[in-house]
N, C-alpha and C positions, 0 to 999 in steps of 0.2 A: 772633634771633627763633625761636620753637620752633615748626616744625610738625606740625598736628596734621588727622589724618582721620574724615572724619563721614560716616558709611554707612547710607545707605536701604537697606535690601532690600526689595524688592517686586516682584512678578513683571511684568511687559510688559503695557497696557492697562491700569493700575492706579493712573494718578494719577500717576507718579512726577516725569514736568516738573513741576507744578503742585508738588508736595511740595517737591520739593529747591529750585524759585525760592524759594519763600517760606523753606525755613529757610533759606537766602542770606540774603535781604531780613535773616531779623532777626539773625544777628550781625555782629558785629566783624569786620574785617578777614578775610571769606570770599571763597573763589575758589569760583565753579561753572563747569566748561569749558563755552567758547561751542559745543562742535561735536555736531552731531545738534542729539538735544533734551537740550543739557546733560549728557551720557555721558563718563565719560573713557574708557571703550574706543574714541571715536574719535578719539581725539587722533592726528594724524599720524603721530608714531611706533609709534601701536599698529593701525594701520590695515590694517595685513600681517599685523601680528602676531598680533593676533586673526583665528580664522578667521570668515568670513560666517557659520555660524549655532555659535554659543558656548552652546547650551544642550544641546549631546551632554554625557553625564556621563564622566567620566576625562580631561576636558583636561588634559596634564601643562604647566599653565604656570609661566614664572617668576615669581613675584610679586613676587620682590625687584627683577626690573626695570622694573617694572612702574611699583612702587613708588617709581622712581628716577626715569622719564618723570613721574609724578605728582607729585613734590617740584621737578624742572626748573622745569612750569609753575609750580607754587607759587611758588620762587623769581623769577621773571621775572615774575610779576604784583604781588610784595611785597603779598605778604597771607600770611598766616599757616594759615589752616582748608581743606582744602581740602574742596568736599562733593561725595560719589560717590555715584551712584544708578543706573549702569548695570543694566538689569533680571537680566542673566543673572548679577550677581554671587551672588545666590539659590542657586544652584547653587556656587556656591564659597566657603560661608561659613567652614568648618573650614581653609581654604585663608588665608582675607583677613584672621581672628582670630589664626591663626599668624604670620603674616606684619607684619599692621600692631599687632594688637593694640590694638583702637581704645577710646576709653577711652569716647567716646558715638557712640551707633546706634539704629537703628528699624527694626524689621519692621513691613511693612505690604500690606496688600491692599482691593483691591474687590470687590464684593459679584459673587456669577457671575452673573449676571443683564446687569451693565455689562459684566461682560467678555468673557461670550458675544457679545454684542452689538456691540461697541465692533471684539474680534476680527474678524469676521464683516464691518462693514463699514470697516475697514479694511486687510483684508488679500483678496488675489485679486484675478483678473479683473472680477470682480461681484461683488452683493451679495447673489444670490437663500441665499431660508435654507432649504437643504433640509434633510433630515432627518441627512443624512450628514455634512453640515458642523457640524449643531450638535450631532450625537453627539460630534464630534472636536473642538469646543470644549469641551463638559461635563465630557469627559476630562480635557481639558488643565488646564482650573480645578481638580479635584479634585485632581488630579495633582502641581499647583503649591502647592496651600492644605495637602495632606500632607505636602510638601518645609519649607514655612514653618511648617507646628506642630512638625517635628522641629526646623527652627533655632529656635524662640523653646525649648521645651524644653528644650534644649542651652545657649544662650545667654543668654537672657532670660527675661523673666514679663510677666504684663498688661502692667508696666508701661511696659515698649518696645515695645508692641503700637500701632499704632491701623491703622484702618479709614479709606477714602477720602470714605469718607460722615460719619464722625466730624468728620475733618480738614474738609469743607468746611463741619459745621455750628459746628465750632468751632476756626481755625484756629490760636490760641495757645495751645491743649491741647500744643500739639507744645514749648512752652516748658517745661511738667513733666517730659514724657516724657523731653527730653534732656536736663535740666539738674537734677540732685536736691538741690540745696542752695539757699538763697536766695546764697550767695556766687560758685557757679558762674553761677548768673542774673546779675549784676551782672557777673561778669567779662568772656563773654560775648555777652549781650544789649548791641545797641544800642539805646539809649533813643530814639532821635530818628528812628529808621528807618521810612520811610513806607511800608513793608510792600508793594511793589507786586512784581508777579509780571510776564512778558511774553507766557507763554502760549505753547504749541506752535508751531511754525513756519506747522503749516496749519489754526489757528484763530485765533490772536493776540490769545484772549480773556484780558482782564486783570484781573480778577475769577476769587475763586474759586468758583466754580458746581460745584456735584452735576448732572451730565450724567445721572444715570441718567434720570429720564423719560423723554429723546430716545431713550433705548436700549433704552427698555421699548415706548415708542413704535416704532418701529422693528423690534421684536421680533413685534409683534401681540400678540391673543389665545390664537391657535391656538397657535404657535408657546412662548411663554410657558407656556403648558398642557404643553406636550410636555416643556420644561425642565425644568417641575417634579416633573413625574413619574422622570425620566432621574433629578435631585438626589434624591430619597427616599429611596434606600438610605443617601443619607452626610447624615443629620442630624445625625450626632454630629460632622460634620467643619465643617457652616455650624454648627452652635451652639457650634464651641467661638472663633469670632469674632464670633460673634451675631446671625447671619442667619436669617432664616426663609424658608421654603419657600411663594414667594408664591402666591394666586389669584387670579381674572382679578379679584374685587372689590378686594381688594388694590392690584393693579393699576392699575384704573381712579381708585382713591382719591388715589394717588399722582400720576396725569397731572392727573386734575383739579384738584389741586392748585397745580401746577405748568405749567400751559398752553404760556405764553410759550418755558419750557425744553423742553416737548413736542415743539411745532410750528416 
């Protein structure tokens, strides 16, 4: 049986559980690792081996054994695909192209607004959003959506691109994206897969939901205001995934919308 690897890159706070269950859900005989949220960096044998924060640049890792722990489990699950969505592999894509040479893949990300937000109240002691923290988010997003236009650059075009907001308004867009043929579709796509996802560990929503209102919510007015201003300088960097630089009307349009996901 031939194994084969299927790689998310997308940066951390960016949909990636959500993404990689469902491309599970729709092939054939896929492995997605049970540990974390679905990450093969925590596979027990990589648990050492990768250090706690893998998003310093110049990690000199092995990939080939990497590569080796990841064929293990593959083989001990008898399934054939295995799908990798660890966030910080972003940072080592010239590294995982060498190495595995994957024949299908997806860059992807969320909109900064969900991941200023998302960041913010999931990481730290608290959740208060001062101005310092959500400088060093706004950072970090720009930071990450720069890193991910040089990989699609590099490696891809639109067409292995999507957006987390894309993906949840249209979850089988991800069938084009990775599969260019109607024959690789058929080979494959599982026909009879009921597409169900399980959801992060500490939300267990099983449905795919666009969280951002909660996060916009969450964010305020003020706050949101302050963001937008921080993102102005890099339009060129939200337009070239197709974001716009929202305002509080914007905003409000979007919660109102969306109530239920708000509150």
């Amino acid at each position: 049986m031939n194994k084969e690897f299927i790689f998310l890159f997308s940066p951390l706070n960016s949909g990636t559980t959500v993404i990689s269950q469902y491309i599970a859900s729709l092939l054939n005989n896929s492995y997605l690792p049970p540990f974390g949220n679905n990450e093969g960096q925590n596979a027990p044998k990589l648990k050492t081996y990768f250090p706690s924060n893998r998003w310093k640049a110049n990690n000199n890792y092995d990939w080939n054994f990497v590569k080796e722990v990841w064929t293990e489990l593959l083989e001990e699950s008898n399934k054939s695909i295995f799908i990798e969505a660890s966030p910080p592999n972003m940072i080592e894509v010239d590294n995982i192209f060498k190495c595995f040479k994957p024949k299908h893949f997806l860059f992807s990300i969320s909109s900064p607004y969900s991941f200023i937000g998302s960041t913010i109240y999931n990481y730290g002691k608290n959740k208060r959003l001062t101005n310092d923290r959500l400088d060093r988010a706004c950072k970090r997003w720009i930071q990450l959506a720069k890193i991910q236009i040089s990989n699609i650059s590099k490696y891809g075009y639109s067409k292995e691109m999507i957006t987390y907001e894309r993906f949840c308004s249209n979850p089988d867009s991800l069938i084009d994206i990775l599969f260019k043929s109607q024959e690789e579709k058929d080979l494959y796509i599982n026909k009879v897969s009921n597409k169900k996802i399980k959801g992060k560990n500490n939300d267990k929503l099983s449905e795919i939901v666009d969280m951002q209102p909660k996060h916009l919510t969450f964010l305020g007015a003020k706050n949101i205001i302050y963001i937008s201003e921080k993102l102005s300088p890099y339009k060129d960097v939200l337009d070239f995934f197709h974001y716009d630089i929202l305002t509080v009307k914007d905003v409000n349009n979007i919660i109102k919308d969306n109530l239920i996901i708000a509150l």
